[in-house]
ROMILUM-511422 format. One line per field, with one value per residue (C-alpha): residue in one letter; residue number from 1; y, z, x. Coordinates in steps of 0.2 Angstrom, whole numbers, plus 5000, padded with zeros to 4 digits. Layout:
// residues N
type = [a; ...] .
seq = [NUM; ...] .
north = [Y; ...] .
up = [Z; ...] .
east = [X; ...] .
// end
This chain:
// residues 66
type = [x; x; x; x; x; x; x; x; x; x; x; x; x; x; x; x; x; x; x; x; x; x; x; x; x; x; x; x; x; x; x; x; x; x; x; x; x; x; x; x; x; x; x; x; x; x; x; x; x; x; x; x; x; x; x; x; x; x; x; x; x; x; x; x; x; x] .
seq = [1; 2; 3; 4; 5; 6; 7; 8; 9; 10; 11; 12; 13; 14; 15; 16; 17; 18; 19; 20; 21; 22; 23; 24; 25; 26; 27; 28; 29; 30; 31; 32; 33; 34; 35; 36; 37; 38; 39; 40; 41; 42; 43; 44; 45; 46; 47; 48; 49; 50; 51; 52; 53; 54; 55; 56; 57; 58; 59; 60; 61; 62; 63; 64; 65; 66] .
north = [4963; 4956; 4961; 4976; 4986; 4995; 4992; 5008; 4999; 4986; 4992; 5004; 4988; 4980; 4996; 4994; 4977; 4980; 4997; 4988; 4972; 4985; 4990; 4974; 4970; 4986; 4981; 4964; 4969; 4983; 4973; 4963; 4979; 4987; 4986; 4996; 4982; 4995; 4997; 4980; 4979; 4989; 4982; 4966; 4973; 4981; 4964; 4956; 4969; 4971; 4953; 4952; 4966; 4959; 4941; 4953; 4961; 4945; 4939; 4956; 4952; 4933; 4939; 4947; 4936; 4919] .
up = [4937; 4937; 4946; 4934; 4945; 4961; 4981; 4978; 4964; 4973; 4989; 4978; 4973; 4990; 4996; 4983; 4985; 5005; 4998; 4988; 5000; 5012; 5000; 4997; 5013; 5016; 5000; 5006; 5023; 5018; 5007; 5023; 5030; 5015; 5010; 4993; 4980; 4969; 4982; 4985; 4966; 4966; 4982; 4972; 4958; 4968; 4976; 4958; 4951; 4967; 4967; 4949; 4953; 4968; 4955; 4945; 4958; 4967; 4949; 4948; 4968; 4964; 4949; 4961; 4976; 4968] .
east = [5044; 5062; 5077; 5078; 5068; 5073; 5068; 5057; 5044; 5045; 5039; 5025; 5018; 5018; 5009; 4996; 4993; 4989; 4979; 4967; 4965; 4958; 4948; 4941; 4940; 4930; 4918; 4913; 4911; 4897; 4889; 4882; 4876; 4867; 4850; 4850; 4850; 4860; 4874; 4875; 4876; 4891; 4898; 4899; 4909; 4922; 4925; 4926; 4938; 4949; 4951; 4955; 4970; 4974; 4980; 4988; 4998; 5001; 5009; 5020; 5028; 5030; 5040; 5051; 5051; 5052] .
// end
């Protein structure tokens, strides 16, 4: 992102970034409190992808704030 974009995309990425940390949150949380290897399986890549968009949207707002 640069100064190019308006308030708007700016705030849609903000959003996005606080959807998908509750997400994660959510994810690592349950993963405690399963049983099903499988589940916990899944659980596990959740975190791992969520994390990985999480960097990427953390790189787009620093873009825009710094």
């Amino acid at each position: 992102m640069n100064s190019t974009y308006a308030l708007h995309e700016t705030m849609e990425v903000h959003e996005l970034t606080a959807f998908k940390t509750v997400c994660m949150t959510k994810s690592k949380t349950m993963q405690a409190l399963v049983s099903d290897p499988e589940l916990k399986q899944i659980l596990q890549q959740d975190v791992q992808v969520s994390t990985k968009q999480l960097q990427e949207l953390g790189g787009l707002l620093s873009k825009v704030i710094g």
